[in-house]
N, C-alpha and C positions, 0 to 999 in steps of 0.2 A: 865552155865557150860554145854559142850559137854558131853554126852557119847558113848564112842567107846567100840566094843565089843571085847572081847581078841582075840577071833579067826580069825577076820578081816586082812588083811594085815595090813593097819595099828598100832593096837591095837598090833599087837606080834612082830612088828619091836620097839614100845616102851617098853613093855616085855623086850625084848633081849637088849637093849639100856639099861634098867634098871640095869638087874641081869648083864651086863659088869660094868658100872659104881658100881655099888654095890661091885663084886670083884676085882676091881683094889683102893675102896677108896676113890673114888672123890667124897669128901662131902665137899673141899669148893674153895671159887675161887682162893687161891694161886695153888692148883693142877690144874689149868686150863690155867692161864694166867700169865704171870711174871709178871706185872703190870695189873693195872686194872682201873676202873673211879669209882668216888664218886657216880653217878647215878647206878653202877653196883653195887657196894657195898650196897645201899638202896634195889635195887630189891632184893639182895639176903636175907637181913635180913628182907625184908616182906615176902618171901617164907619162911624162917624158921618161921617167927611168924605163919601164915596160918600154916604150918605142925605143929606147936604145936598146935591151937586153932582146928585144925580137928583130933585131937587125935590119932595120929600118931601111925603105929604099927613098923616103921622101923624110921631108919635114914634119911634124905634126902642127894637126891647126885644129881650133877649134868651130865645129862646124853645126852648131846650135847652143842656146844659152837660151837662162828665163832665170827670176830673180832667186833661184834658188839652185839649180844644175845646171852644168854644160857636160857638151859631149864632144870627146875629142876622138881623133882620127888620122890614122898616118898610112902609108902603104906598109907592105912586107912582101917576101917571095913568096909568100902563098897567097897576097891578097888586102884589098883594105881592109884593115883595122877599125872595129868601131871599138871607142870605150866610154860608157853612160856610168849613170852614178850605182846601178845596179846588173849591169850585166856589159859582156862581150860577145862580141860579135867578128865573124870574118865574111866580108863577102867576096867572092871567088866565084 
């Protein structure tokens, strides 16, 4: 697992990415996509298992999407959570 520092560019454009998807609600993939793939559906519910088994301080949402990945994202005690289709991330 990466970590990214909040104050980085990086790090507070998934911040900002976050606290949007956090107030519009997007926590799952009918709010993203009208249909979706059984491989999408899989990723999504190993992200929610991950956000439960790291003891989650929020919900998870997803906080970018394109017609083939999204990326989801929740808090934890160390930090938000990034998780892409290829790697993780904490930014702390």
């Amino acid at each position: 697992m990466k970590h990214i520092s909040k104050n980085s560019q990086k790090g507070m454009n998934y911040l900002h990415s976050f606290e949007v998807a956090k107030a519009k609600n997007i926590d799952c993939l009918e709010k993203v996509y009208g249909r979706f793939s059984t491989s999408k559906a899989c990723a999504f519910i190993d992200c929610e298992e991950r956000r439960r088994n790291e003891n989650a301080t929020s919900a998870g949402y997803i906080i970018g999407a394109n017609s083939s990945f999204f990326t989801y994202a929740f808090e934890t005690p160390d930090g938000l959570r990034i998780e892409t289709a290829y790697n993780s991330f904490i930014i702390y």
